[in-house]
N, CA, C and O atoms as a printed pandas DataFrame, in Angstrom:
     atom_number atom_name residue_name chain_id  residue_number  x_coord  y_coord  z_coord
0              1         N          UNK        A               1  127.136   87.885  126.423
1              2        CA          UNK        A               1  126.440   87.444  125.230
2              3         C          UNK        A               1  125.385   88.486  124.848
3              4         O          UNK        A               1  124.582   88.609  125.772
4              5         N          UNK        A               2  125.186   89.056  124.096
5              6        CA          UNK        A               2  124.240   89.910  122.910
6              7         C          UNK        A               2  122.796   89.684  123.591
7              8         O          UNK        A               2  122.230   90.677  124.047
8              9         N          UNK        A               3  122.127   88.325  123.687
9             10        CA          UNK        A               3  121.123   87.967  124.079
10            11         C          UNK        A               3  120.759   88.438  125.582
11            12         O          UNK        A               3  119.592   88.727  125.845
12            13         N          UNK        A               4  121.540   88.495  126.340
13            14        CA          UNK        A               4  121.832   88.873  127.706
14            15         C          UNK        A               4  121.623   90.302  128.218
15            16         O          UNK        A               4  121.410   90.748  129.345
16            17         N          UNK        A               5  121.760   90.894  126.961
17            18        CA          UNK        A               5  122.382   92.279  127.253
18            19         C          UNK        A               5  121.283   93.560  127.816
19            20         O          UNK        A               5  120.719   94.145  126.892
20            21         N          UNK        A               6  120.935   94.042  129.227
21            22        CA          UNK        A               6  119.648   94.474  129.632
22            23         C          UNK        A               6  119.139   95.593  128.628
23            24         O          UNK        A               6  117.953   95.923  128.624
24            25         N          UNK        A               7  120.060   96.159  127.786
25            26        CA          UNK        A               7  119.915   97.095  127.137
26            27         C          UNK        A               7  119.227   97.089  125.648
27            28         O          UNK        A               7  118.911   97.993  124.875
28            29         N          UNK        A               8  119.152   95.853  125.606
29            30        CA          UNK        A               8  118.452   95.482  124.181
30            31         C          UNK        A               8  117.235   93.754  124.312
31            32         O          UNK        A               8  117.030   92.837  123.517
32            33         N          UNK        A               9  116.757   94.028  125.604
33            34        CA          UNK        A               9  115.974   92.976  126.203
34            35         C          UNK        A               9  115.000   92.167  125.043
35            36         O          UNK        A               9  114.454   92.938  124.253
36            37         N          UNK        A              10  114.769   90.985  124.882
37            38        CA          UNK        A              10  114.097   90.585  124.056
38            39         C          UNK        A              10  112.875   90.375  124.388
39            40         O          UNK        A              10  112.588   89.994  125.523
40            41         N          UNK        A              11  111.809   90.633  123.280
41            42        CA          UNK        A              11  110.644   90.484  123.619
42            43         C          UNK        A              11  109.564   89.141  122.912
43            44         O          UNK        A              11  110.176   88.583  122.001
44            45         N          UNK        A              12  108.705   88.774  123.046
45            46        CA          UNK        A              12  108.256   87.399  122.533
46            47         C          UNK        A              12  106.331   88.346  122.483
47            48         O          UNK        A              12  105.402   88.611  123.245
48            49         N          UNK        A              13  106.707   88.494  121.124
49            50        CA          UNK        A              13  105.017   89.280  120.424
50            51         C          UNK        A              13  104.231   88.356  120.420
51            52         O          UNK        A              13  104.417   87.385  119.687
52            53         N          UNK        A              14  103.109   88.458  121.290
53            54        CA          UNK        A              14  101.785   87.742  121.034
54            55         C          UNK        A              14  100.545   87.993  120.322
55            56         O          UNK        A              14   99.649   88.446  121.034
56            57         N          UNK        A              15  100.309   87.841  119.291
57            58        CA          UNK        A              15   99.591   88.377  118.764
58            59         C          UNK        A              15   99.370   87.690  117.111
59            60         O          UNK        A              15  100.272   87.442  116.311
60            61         N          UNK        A              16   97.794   87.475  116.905
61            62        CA          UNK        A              16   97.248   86.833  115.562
62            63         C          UNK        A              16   97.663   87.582  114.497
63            64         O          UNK        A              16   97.317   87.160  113.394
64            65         N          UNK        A              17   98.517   88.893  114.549
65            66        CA          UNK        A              17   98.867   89.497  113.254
66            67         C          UNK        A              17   99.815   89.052  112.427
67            68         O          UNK        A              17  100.798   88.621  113.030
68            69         N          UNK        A              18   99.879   88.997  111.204
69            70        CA          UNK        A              18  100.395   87.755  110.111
70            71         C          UNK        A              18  101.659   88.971  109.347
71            72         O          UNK        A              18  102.026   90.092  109.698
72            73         N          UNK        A              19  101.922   88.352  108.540
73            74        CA          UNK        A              19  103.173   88.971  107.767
74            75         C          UNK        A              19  103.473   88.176  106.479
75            76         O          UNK        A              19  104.276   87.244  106.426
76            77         N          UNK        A              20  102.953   88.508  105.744
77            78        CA          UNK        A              20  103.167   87.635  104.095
78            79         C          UNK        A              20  104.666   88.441  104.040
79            80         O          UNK        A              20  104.994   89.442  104.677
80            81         N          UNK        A              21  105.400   87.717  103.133
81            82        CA          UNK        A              21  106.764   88.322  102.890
82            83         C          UNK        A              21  106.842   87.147  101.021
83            84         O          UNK        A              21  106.726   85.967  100.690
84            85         N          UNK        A              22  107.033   88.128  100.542
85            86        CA          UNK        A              22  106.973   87.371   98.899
86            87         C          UNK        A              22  107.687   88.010   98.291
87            88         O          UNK        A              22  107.498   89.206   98.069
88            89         N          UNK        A              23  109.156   87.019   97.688
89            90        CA          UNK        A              23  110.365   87.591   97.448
90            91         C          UNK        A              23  109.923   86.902   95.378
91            92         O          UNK        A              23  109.737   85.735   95.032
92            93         N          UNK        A              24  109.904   87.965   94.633
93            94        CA          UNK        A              24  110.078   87.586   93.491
94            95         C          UNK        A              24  111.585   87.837   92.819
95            96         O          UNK        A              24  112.606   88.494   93.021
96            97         N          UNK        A              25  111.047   86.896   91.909
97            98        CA          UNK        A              25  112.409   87.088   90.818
98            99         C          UNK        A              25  111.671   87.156   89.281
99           100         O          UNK        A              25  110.852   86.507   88.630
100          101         N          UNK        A              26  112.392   88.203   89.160
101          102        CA          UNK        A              26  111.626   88.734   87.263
102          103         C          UNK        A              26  112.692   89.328   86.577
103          104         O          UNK        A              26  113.587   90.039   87.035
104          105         N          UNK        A              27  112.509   88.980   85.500
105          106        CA          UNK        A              27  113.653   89.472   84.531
106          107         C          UNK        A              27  113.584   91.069   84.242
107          108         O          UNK        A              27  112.480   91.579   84.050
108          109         N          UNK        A              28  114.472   91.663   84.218
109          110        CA          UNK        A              28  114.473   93.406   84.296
110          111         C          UNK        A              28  113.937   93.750   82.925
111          112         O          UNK        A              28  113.953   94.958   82.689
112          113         N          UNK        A              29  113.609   93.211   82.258
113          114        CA          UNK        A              29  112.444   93.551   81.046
114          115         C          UNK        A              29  111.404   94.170   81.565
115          116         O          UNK        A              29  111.009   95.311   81.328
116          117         N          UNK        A              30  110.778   93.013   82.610
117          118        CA          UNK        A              30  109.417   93.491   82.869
118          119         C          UNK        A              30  108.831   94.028   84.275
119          120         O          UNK        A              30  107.818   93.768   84.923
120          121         N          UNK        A              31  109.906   94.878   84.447
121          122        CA          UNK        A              31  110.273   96.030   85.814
122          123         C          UNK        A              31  108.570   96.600   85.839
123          124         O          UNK        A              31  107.763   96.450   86.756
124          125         N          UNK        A              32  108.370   97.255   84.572
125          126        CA          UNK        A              32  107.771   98.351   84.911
126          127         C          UNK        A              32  105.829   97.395   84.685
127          128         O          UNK        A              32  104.774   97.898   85.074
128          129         N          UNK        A              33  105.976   95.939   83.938
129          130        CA          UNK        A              33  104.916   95.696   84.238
130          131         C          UNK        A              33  104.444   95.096   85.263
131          132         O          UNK        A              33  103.252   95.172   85.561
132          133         N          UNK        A              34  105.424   94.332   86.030
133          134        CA          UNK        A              34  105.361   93.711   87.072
134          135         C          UNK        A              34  104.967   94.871   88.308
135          136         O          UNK        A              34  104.291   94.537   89.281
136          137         N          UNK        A              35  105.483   96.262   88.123
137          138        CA          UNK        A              35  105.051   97.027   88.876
138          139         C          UNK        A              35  103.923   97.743   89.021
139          140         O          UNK        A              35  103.629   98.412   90.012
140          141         N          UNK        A              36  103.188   97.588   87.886
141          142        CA          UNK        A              36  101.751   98.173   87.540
142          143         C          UNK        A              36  101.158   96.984   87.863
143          144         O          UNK        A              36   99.973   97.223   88.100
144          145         N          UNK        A              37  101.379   95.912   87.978
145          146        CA          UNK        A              37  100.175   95.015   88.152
146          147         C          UNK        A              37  100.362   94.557   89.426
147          148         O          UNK        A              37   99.505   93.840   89.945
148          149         N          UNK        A              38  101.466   94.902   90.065
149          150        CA          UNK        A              38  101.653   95.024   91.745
150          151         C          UNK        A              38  100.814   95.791   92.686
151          152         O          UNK        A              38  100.396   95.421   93.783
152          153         N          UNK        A              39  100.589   97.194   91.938
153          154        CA          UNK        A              39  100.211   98.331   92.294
154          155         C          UNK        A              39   98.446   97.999   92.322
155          156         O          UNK        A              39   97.688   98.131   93.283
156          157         N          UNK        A              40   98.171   97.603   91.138
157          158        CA          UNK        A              40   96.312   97.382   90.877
158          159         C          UNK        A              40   96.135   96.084   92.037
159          160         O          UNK        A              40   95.157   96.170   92.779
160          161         N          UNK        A              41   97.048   94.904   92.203
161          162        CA          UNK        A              41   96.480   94.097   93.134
162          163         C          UNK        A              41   96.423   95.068   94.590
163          164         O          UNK        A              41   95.398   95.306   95.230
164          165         N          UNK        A              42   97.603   95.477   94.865
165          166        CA          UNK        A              42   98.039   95.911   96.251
166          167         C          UNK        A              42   96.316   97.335   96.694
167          168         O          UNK        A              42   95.735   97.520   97.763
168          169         N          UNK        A              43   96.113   97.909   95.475
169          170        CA          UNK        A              43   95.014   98.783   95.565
170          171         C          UNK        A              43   93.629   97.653   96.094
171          172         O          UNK        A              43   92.754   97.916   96.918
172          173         N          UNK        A              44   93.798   96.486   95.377
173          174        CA          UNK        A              44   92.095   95.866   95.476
174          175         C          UNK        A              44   92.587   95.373   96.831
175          176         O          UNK        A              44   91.758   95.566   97.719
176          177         N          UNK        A              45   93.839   94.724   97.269
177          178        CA          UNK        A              45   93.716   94.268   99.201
178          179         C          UNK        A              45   93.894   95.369  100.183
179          180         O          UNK        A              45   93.767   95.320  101.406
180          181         N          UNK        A              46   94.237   96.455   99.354
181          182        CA          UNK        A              46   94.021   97.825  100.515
182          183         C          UNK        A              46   92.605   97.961  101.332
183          184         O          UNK        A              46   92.495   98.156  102.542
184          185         N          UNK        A              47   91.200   97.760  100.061
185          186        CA          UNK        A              47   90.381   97.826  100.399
186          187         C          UNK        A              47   89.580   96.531  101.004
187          188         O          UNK        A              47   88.350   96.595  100.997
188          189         N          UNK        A              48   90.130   95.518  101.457
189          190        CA          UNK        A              48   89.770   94.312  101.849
190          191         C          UNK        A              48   89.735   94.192  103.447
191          192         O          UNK        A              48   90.702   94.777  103.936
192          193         N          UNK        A              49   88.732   93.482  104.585
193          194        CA          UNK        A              49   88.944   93.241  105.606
194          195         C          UNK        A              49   90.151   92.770  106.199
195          196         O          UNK        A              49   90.599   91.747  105.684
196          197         N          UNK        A              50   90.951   93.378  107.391
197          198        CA          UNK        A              50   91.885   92.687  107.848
198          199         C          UNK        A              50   93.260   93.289  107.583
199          200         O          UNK        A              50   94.199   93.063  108.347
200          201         N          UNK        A              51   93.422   94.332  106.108
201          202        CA          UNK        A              51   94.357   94.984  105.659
202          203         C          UNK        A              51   95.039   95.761  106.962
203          204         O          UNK        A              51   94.428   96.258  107.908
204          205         N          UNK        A              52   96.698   95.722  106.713
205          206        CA          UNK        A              52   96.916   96.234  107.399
206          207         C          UNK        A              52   97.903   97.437  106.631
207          208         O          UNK        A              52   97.744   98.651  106.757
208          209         N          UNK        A              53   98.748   96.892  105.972
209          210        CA          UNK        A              53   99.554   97.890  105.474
210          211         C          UNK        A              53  100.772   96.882  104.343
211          212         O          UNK        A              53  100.947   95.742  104.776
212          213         N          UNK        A              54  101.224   97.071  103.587
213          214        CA          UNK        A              54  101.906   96.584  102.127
214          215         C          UNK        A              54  102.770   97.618  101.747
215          216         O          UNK        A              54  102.667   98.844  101.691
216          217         N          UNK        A              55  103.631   96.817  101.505
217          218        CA          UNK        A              55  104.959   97.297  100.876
218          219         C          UNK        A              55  105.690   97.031   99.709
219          220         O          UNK        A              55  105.552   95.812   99.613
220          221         N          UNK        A              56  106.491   97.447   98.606
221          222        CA          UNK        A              56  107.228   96.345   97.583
222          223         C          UNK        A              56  108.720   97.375   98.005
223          224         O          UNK        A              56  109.027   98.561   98.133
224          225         N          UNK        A              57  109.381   95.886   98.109
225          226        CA          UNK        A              57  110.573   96.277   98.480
226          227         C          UNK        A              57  111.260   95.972   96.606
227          228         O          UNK        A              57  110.755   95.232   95.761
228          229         N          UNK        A              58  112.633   96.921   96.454
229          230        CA          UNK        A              58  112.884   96.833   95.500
230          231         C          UNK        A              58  114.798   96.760   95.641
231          232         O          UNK        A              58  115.400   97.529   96.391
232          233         N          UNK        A              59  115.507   95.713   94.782
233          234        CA          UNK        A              59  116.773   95.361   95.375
234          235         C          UNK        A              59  117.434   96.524   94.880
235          236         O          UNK        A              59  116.900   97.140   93.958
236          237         N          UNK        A              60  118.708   96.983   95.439
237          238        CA          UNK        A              60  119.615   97.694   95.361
238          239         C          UNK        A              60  120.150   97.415   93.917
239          240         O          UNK        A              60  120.121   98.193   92.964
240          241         N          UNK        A              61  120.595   96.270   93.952
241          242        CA          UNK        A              61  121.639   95.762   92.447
242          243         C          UNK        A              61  120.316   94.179   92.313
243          244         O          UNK        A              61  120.021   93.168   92.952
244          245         N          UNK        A              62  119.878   94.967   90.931
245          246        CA          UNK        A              62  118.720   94.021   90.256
246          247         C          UNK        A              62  119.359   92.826   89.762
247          248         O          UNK        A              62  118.744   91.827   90.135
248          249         N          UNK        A              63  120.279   92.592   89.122
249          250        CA          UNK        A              63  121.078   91.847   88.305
250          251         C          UNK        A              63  121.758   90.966   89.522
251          252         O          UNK        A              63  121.491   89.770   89.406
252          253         N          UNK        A              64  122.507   91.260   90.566
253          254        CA          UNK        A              64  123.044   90.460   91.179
254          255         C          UNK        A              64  122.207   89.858   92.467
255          256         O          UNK        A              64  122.580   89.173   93.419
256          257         N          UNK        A              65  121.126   90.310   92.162
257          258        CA          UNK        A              65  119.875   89.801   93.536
258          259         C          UNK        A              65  119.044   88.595   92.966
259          260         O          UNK        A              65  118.492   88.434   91.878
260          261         N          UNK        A              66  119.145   87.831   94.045
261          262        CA          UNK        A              66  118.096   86.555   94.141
262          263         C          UNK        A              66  117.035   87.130   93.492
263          264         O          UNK        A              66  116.554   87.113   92.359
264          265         N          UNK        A              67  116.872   87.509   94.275
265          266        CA          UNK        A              67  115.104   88.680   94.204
266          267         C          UNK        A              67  115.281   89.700   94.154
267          268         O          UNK        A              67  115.991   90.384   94.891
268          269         N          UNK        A              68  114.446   90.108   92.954
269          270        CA          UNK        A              68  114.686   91.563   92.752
270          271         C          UNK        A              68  113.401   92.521   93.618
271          272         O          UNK        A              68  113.701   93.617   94.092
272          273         N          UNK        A              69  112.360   92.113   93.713
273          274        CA          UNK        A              69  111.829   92.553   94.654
274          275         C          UNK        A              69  111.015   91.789   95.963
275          276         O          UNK        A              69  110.876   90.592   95.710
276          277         N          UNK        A              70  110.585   92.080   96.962
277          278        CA          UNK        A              70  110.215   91.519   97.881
278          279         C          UNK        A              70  108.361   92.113   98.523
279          280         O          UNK        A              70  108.346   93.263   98.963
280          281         N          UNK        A              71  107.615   91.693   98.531
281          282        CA          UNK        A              71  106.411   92.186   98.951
282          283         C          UNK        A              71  106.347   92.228  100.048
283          284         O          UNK        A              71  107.108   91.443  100.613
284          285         N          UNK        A              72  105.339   93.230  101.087
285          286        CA          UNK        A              72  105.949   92.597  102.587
286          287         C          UNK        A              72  104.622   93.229  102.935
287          288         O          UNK        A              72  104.698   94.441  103.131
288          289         N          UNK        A              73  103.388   92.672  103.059
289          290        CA          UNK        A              73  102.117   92.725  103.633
290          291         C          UNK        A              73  102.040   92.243  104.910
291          292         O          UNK        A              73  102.628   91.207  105.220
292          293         N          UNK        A              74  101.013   93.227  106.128
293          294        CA          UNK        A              74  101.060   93.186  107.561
294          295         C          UNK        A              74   99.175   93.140  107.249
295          296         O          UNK        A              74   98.496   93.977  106.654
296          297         N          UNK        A              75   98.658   91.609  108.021
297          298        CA          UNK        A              75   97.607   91.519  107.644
298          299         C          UNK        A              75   97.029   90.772  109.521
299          300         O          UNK        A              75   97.619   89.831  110.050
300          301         N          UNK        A              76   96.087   91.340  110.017
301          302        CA          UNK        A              76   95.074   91.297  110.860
302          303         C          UNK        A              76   95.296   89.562  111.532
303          304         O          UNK        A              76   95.674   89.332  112.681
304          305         N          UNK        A              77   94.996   88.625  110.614
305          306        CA          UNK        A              77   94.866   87.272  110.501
306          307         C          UNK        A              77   95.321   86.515  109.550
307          308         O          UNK        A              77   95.624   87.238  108.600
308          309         N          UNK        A              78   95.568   85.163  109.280
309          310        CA          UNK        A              78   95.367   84.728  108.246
310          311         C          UNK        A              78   94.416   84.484  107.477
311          312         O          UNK        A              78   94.414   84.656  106.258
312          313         N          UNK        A              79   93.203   83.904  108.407
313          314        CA          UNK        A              79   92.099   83.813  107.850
314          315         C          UNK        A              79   91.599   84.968  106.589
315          316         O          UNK        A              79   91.206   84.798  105.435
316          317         N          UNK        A              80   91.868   86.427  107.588
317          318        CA          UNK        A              80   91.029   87.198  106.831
318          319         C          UNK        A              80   92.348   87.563  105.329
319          320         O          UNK        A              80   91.822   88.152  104.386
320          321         N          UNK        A              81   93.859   87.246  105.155
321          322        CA          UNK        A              81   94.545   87.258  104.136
322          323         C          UNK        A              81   93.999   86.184  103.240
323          324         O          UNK        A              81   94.170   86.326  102.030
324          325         N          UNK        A              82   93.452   85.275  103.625
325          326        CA          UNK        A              82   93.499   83.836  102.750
326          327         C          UNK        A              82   91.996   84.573  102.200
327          328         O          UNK        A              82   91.769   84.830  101.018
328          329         N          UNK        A              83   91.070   84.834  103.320
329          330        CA          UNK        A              83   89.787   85.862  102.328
330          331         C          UNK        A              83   90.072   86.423  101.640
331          332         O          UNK        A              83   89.502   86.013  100.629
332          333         N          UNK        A              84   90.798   87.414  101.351
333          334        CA          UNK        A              84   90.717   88.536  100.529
334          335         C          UNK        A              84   91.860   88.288   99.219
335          336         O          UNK        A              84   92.105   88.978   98.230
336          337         N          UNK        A              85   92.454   86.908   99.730
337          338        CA          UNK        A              85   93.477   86.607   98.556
338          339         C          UNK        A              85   92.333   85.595   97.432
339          340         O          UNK        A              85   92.463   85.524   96.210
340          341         N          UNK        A              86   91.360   84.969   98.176
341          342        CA          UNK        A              86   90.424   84.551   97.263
342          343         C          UNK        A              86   89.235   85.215   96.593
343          344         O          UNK        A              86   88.619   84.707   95.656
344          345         N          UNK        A              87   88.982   86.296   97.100
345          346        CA          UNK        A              87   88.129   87.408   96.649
346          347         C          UNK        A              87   88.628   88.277   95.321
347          348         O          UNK        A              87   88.002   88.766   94.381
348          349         N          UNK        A              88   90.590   88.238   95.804
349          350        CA          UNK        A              88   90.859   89.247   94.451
350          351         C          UNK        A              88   91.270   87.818   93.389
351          352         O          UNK        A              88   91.209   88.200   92.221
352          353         N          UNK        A              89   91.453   87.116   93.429
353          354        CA          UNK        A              89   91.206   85.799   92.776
354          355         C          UNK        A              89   90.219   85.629   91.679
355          356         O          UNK        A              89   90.373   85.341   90.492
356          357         N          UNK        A              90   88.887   85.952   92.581
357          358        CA          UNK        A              90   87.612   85.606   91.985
358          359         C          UNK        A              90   87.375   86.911   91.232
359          360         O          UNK        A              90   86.723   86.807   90.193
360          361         N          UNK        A              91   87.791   88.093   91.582
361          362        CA          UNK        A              91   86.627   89.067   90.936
362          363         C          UNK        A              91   87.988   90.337   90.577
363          364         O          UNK        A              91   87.625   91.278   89.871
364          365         N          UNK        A              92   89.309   90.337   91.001
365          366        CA          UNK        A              92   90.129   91.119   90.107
366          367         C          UNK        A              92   91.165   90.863   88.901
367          368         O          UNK        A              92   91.817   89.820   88.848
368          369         N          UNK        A              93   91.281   91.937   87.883
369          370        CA          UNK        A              93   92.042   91.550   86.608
370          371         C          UNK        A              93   93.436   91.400   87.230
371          372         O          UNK        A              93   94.220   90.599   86.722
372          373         N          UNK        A              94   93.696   91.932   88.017
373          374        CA          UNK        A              94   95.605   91.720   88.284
374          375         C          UNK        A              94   95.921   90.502   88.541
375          376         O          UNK        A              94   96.798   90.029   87.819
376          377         N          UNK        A              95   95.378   89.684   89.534
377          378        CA          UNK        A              95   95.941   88.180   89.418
378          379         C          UNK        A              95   96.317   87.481   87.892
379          380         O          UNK        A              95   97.168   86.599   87.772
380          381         N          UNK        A              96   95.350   88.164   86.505
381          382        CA          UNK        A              96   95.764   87.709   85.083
382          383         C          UNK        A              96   96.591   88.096   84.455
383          384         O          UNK        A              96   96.996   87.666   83.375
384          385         N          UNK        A              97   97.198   89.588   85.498
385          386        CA          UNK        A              97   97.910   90.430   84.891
386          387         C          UNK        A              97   99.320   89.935   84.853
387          388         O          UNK        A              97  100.195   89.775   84.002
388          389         N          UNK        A              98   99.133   89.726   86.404
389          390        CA          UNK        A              98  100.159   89.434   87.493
390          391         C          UNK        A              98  101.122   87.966   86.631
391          392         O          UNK        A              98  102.330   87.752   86.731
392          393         N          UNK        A              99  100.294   87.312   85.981
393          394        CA          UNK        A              99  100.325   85.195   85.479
394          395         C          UNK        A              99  100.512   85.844   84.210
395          396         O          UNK        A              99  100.367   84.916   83.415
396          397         N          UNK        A             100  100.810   87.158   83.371
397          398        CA          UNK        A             100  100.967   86.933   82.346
398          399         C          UNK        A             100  102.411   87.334   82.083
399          400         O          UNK        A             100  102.880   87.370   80.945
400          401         N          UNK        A             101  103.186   87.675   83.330
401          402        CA          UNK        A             101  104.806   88.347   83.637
402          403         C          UNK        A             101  105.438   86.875   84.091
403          404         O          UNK        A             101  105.091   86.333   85.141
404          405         N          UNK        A             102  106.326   86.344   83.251
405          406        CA          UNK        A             102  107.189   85.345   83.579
406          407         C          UNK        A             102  108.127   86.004   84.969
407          408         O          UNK        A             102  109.026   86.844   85.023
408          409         N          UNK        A             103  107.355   85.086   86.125
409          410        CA          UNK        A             103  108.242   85.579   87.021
410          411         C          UNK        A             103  108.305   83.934   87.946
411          412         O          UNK        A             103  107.871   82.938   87.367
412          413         N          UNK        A             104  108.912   83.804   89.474
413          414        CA          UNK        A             104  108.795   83.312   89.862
414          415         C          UNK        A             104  107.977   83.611   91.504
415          416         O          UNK        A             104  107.502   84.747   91.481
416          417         N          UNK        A             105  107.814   83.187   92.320
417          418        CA          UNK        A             105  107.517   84.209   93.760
418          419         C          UNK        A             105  107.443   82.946   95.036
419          420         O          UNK        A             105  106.898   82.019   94.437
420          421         N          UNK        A             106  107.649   82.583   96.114
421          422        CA          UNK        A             106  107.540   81.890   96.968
422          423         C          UNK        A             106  107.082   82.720   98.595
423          424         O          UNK        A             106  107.586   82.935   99.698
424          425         N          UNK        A             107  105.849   82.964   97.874
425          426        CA          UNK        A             107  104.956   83.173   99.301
426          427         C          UNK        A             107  104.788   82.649  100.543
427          428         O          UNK        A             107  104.533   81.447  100.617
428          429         N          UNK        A             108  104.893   83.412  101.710
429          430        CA          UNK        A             108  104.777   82.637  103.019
430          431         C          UNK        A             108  104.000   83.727  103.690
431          432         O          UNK        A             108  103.789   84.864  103.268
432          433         N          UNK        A             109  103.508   83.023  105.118
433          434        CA          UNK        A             109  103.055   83.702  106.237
434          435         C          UNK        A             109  103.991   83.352  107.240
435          436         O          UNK        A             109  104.563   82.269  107.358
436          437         N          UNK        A             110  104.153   84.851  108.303
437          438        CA          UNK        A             110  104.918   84.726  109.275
438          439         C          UNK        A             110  104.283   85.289  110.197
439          440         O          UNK        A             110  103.323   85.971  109.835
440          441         N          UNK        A             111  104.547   85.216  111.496
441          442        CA          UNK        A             111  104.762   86.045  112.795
442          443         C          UNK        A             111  105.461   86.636  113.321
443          444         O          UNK        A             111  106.414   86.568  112.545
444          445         N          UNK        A             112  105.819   87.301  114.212
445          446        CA          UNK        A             112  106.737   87.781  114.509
446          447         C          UNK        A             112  107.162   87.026  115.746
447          448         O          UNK        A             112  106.309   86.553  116.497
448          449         N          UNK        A             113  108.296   86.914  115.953
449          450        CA          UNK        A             113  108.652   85.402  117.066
450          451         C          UNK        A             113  109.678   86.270  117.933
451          452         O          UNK        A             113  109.659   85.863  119.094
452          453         N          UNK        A             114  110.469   87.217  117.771
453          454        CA          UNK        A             114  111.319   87.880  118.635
454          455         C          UNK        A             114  111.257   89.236  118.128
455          456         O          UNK        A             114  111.401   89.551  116.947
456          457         N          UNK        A             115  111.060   89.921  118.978
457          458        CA          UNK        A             115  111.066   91.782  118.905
458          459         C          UNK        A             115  112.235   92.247  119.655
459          460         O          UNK        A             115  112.627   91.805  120.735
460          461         N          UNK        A             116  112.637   92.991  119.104
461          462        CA          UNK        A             116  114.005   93.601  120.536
462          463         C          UNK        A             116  113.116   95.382  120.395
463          464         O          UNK        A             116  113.508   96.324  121.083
């Protein structure tokens, strides 16, 4: 069995570091604004406590993807994500930017539960 196998041993990560993963869906109209106002949020949580590192993943075939892109932020805690998601809330323009692009998005936090 795969699981078994000494050569690819599984590992079980301990550790408070979080993983937002936020798969949108937007109509290919608004590619290039959805990406500028990706870019100005992703700049204001760069500079926020707890940052770890952010990504926008972008689909191969736009048209035949659930989601056309995917966000994939590596953040310290939750605590300090849920801070700095209410900070750019309170005091940056991209969250208005972000609500004025008909899109959809279903945000989560994860861990990492198996490493090989």
């Amino acid at each position: 069995m795969f699981f078994n196998n000494p050569n690819c041993p599984l590992k079980s990560m301990k550790t408070k570091h979080v993983i937002l993963m936020n798969p949108f869906h937007i109509d290919s109209k608004d590619e290039k604004e959805f990406e500028l106002a990706w870019v100005e949020c992703a700049q204001f949580l760069k500079k926020q406590d707890g940052y770890i590192h952010t990504s926008l993943h972008k689909a191969l075939d736009m048209e035949k993807s659930q989601y056309q892109y995917i966000n994939y932020a590596h953040w310290e805690s939750p605590e300090k994500f849920q801070k700095a998601m209410t900070e750019m809330r309170n005091i940056s323009d991209c969250v208005k930017k972000m609500a004025q692009i008909p899109h959809q998005n279903f945000p989560s936090l994860y861990k990492v539960h198996i490493e090989m």
